[in-house]
Structures are given as structure tokens and as C-alpha cells.
N, C-alpha and C positions, 0 to 999 in steps of 0.2 A: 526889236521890242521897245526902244525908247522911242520911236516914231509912236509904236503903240498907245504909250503912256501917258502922250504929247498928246496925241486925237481924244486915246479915253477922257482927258481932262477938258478940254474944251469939249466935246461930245455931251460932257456932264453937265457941263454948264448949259449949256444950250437946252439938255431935256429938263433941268431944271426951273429954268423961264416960262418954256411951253405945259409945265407937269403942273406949275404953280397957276398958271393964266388957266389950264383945264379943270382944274379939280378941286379950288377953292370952296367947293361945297360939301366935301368928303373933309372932315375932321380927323377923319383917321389919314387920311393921306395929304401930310406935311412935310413941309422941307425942317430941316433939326440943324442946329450947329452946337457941338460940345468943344469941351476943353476939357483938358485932363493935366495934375498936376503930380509929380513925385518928386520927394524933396528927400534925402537919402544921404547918409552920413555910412561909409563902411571903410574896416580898417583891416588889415591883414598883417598877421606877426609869423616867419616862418625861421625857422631856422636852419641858415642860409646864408648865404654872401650877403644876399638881398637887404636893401634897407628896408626895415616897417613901414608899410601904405596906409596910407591915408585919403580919402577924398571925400568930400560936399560936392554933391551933383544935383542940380533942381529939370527934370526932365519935364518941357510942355509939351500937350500934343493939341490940335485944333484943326476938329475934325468938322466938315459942312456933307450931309445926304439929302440927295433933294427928291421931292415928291416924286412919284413913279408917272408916267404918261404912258398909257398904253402896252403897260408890263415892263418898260424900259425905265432904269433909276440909274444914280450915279453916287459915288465918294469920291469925294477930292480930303488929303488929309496930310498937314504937316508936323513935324515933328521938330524937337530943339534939344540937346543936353549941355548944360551949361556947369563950369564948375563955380562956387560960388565960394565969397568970401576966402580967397584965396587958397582954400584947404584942395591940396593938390600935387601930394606928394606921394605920385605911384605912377609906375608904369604902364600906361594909357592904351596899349597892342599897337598904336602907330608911329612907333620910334619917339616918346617924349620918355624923358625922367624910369632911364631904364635900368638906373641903378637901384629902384625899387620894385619890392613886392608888383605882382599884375592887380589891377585891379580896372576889368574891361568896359570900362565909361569912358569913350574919349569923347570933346566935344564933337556938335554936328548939330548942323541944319540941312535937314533933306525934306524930299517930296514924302511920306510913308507909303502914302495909298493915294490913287487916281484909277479907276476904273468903273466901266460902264455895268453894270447889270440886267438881264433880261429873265423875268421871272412870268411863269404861266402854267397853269396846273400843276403838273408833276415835274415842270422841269425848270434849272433853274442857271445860267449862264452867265460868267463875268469877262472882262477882258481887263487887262490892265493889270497893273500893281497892285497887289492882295494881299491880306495876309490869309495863309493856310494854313489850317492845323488837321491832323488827320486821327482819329480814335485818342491814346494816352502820351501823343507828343514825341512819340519814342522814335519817329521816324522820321516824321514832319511835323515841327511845330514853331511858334512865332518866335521863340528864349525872351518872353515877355518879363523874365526878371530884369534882364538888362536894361538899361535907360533906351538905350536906341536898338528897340527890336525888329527881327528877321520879317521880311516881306519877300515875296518874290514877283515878277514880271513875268506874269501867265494868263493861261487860257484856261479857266474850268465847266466844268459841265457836270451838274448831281441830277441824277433823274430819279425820279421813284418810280419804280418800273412794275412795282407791284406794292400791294397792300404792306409787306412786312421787308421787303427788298427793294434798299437802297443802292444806286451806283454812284461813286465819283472819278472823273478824271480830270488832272491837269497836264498841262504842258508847261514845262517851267523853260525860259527863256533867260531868264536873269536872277541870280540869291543875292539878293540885298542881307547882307550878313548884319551884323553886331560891331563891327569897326569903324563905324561911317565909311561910307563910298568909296574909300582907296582901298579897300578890299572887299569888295564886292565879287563877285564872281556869274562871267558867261557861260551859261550850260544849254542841255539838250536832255532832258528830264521827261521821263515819263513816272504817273503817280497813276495809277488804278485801284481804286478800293470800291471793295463789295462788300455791305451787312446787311445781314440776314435775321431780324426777331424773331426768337423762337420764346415756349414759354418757360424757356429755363433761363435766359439769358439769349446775348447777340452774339449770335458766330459773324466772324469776318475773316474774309480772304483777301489778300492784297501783294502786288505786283510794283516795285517802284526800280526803275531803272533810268540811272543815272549815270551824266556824264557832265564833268567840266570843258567848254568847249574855250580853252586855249591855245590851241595849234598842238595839240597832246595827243597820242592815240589813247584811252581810258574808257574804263566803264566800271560801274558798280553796280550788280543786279542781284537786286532778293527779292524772295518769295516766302509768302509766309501764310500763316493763319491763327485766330486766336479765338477764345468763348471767353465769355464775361458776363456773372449773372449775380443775382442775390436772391436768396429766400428766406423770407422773415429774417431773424438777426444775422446769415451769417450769408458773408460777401465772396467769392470765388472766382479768379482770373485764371486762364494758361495761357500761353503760347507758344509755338514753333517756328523757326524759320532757317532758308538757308540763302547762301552768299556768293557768289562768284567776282571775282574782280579782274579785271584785264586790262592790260598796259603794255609799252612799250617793255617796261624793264619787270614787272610783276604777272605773275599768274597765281592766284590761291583762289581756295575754296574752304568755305567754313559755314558753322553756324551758329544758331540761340534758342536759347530756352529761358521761359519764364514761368514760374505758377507763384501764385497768392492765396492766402486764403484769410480772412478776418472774420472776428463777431463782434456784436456789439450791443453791449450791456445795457442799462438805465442811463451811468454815465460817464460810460469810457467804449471808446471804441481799439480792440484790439487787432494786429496783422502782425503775420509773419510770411514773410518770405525769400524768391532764391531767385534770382538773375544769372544767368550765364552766356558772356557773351565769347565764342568760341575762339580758337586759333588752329593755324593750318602750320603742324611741324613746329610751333613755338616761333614764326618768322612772321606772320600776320595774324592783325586781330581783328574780329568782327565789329563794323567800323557803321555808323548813322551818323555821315555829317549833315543831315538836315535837320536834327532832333533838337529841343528843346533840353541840353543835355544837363542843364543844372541842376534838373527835377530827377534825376536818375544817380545810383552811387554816390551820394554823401554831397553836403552843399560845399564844403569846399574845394570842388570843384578840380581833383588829384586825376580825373580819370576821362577827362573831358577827350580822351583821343584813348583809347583802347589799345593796351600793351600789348606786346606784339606776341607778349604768351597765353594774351588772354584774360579773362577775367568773371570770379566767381564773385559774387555779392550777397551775402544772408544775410539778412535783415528783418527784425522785428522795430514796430512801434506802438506807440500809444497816443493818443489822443481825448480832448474833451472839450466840454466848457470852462469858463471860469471868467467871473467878475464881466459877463455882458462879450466876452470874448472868446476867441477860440484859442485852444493849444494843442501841440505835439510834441513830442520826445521820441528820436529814432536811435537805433542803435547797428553799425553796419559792421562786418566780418569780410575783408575784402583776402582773397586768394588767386594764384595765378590758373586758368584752364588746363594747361601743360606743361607744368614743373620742369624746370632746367637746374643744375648743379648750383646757379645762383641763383634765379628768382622763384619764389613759391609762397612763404608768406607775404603780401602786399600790404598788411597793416588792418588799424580799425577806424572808425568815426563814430564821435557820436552830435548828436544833429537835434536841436531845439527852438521854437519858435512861438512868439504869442502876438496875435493881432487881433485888433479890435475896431468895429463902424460905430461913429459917433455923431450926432448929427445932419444925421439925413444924408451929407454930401462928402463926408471926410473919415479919414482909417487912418489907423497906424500900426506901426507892430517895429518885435524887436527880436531879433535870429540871430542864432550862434550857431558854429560849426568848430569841431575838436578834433583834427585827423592826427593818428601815431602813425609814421611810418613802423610798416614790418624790419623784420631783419633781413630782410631780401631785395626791398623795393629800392634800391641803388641809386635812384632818381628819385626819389621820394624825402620830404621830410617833414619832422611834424611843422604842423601848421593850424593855428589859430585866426579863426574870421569873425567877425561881428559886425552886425547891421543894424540902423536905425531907420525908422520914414514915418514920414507924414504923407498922405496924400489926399487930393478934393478932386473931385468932379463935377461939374454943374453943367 
């Protein structure tokens, strides 16, 4: 697939010469170059061996799409994170300053995205390094909170095969993770998602089986389904799914559940809800390492790998306006799925956030996260997070 990624990039350039010389008369059909800038200060206090983290990280991204030719476009897109003004005391996930708190910004320069596009009625086709995200990230998604977010080196295909049914598939050849490049990961990935609008909402069904292709026998394959609708003020999610995992040294089987429900006032919007991601015997937990997982179970980020008993998540929030801005206030109740003689309480969070666009081109906002470890969570402790950023796009 890096052969791929090498042609799609030059492929793009090239239809971008010819797309530009064809169709200079279409104003809607332009070549665009953006920049994207997050400038980000986060600090982590746990109680712990660990030292308190700290880091300044300024992440650019600078992206060029070129006009379409003949249903054919391209992105070419790279990416920077840089720590700045020396604030850079935390453990980085690639062996730096590891006597401190994690805090997963290490530097990097990479390629993000290069890949061709082929777009025509109902159907729409990439090649190359992408980013994917699939329905609520819960499975597939970019982890665009981090400086150097998830891509992968695939093949997609969305067709619209009907008026209210959509398909997509990818083949995933390479997980550009959140570590920069030296952990990256070769796979053999299949992702199939089907939705369906109905006038209650979109049912979807979807099929993702996965495999790390490192000379490992493995595999991770679920199936699932979910609806997801609104009517007038009040919002309503479920979902089901189940799990099999095979390996050399593993065999389990599990599952998940999700429901939601919210309403929303003049000016407050309310939800409560329950997560449950299963376990098989209290020895494996239901596991989505492709998800966007910071957006899931509490921002401080305690449950980013799924205990192996399991895990329940109830959760209410609130949200609103305020001062040209928006906010939230969550509050989480984390428990284990299959109680053992030691783990069963996993602790609480609570989770807060205000951000604001100013300017046409510029936002910022400032998040805090509050986790108590339970009296069970043995690996667990409390832990204090807070964030700041600025960011511009032009």
C-alpha cells in the first residue's frame, strides 16, 4: 500500500494540472490549499509514581485538493506536531521523558493523506491514505483530538444504491495510529457499513473485521446494528453488537450495548445514558481499536483499552450556550460488566468543556476532566486533566 500512496500522490498531481487546464471555466470547480493550526497547552496530575505532565504542542496541517477532471480529484496533505517553547515534560508513547504522566503528542512529520478520488452519480471511490470515520467514531474514527490524527492506507467505495440506502466499504491496508510512524500498524481490514433512512431515524448495520497483519495468526470480528433518530425536542440512539476474537493464544466471544436518550429545552440540552462494553468470563473485554476512543467513557482517557471484566458506563450531561459559545458538563458512573472478588466498582468522572469561534477563522476552548478511581480499579488512580487551545484555519 505504500507503493499506493506513492502513485496516489503523484496520480493527484498530475489530475490536478489537467482538472485545472479543463475546467478553469467552472468556478465551482477549484483547486483549494488550507492550513490548519492547533496550538494546545495540556497538563496531567495523577496520583502515581508518575511525574505531573506538561506540554506546548503547536500542530500544522497543510492540505492542497485539486479540481476534479472527469469525475477524478485528489488530496495530497501533510501534517507537523511540534512541541513549543520547551514545555515538554511528559511521556510522549515513544519512549521519551517516561518518568512522566502520558500525554499522547509526540513530535512528527508525516504524509496524512494522499489519495486519488473518483466520484460519479451514486458512487464514490478513493485510493490512498484517508481519513475514515464511520457513523459515532465508536468503531472507526480519525482520534482527531490528538495532534497527529489516525488515517489509514485504503480502498473505499460509498455507493448509494438507493434513494434512502447508503453502502460503504473499505479495505484497510495500513492504521496510521496517533504515535507518529514507529507504531503504525500493517493490517488486512475489512469495514462494511449499510444505512438505511427511515422516517424515524437511520437504522445501520455493519460488519468490520479486522486483523493486524504482523506475522501473527489474529482476527477481530463484529457485527452489529444501531437506530438513531430525533423527533421534535427529543434525541434517541441504541445499539447492539457482538464480538469474536481469534488468535494464536486467545479465543473469546462477547458483546455491547448502547442506548441514549435526550431532550432539549429553549436552552439546555439534556442526555442520559448507558454503555456497556462486554466481557467473556471476566478474561476479555470488548475491544474497538480503531475508534476515536477519547470521545467515549470520560476524557481522561482511564479506559482507552477495555478491562478485561468489562465495562459499564452511565452517564448523564448537559449542555448549552453561553457568551457566543458553547458548553458541556458530563458526569460518568464507570462499573465493571462481570464482577470478580476484586474488581467491580471502576470509579467516577466528571468531564467539562467551553469553546468558542471568534473571527471568521479562529476558536478556542478550555476542557477539564476529574477521574476518582473506584475501590476496585487496582490499576486505576485519580487523575486530573486540563486543556487549553487556540486554533485558525484559512
Amino acid at each position: 500500500m505504500q507503493t499506493v500512496v506513492k502513485f496516489s500522490a503523484l496520480t493527484l498531481l498530475v489530475l490536478s494540472g489537467m482538472a485545472n487546464a479543463s475546467d478553469d471555466k467552472n468556478s465551482k470547480n477549484e483547486a483549494k490549499t488550507s492550513v490548519d493550526f492547533n496550538l494546545r497547552y495540556e497538563a496531567v496530575d495523577q496520583d502515581n509514581t508518575a511525574k505531573d505532565a506538561s506540554a506546548l504542542t503547536l500542530r500544522s496541517r497543510l492540505n492542497y485538493t485539486s479540481a476534479s477532471y472527469n469525475g477524478f480529484s485528489g488530496v495530497i496533505e501533510f501534517e507537523d506536531s511540534r512541541q513549543i517553547a520547551g514545555v515538554n515534560d511528559y511521556n510522549d508513547t515513544v519512549g521519551n521523558n517516561t518518568q512522566y504522566s502520558v500525554i499522547a503528542d509526540p513530535e512528527t512529520t508525516e504524509l496524512d493523506q494522499a489519495f486519488v478520488q473518483y466520484k460519479q452519480d451514486k458512487l464514490t471511490a478513493k485510493i490512498g491514505r484517508q481519513v475514515i470515520t464511520l457513523d459515532n467514531h465508536r468503531y472507526v474514527g480519525h482520534v482527531g483530538w490528538r495532534q497527529d490524527r489516525q488515517t489509514f492506507d485504503a480502498v473505499t467505495i460509498n455507493y448509494a444504491a438507493l434513494k434512502n440506502l447508503k453502502i460503504s466499504y473499505s479495505y484497510l491496508n495500513k492504521r496510521n495510529r496517533i504515535f507518529a510512524d514507529v507504531k503504525d500498524l500493517h493490517s488486512k481490514d475489512h469495514l462494511l457499513n449499510l444505512a438505511y433512512k427511515t422516517s424515524f431515524g437511520q437504522l445501520t448495520a455493519y460488519s468490520y473485521l479486522l486483523e493486524v497483519d504482523e506475522g501473527t495468526s489474529n482476527g477481530l470480528d463484529t457485527f452489529g446494528v444501531s437506530f438513531k433518530g430525533k423527533k421534535d425536542k427529543f434525541s434517541y440512539f441504541a445499539e447492539i453488537a457482538t464480538q469474536k476474537s481469534e488468535s494464536a493464544d486467545t479465543d473469546y466471544s462477547t458483546s455491547y450495548m448502547a442506548v441514549e436518550g435526550g431532550y432539549s429545552f429553549d436552552a439546555l440540552t439534556i442526555k442520559l445514558g448507558a454503555e456497556i462494553l462486554g466481557s467473556d468470563k471476566a478474561m476479555y473485554g470488548f475491544s474497538t481499536p480503531l475508534a476515536t476512543l477519547h470521545k467515549f467513557n470520560g476524557w481522561s482517557d482511564q479506559f482507552l483499552g477495555t478491562p478485561k471484566e468489562g465495562l459499564v458506563d452511565l452517564y448523564a450531561s448537559v449542555s448549552g450556550k453561553a457568551f457566543s459559545g458553547s458548553w458541556t458538563v458530563a458526569l460518568h458512573d464507570f462499573s465493571a460488566d462481570e464482577a470478580t472478588d476484586t474488581v467491580d466498582d471502576l470509579g467516577t468522572e466528571i468531564n467539562a468543556v467551553y469553546t468558542k469561534k471568534f473571527a471568521k477563522n479562529y476558536s478556542a476552548g478550555i476542557k477539564y476532566a476529574a477521574y476518582s478511581a473506584g475501590d476496585s480499579a487496582a490499576d486505576k488512580v485519580d487523575t486530573d486533566k486540563v486543556w487549553l487551545w487556540v486554533g485558525a484555519k484559512f
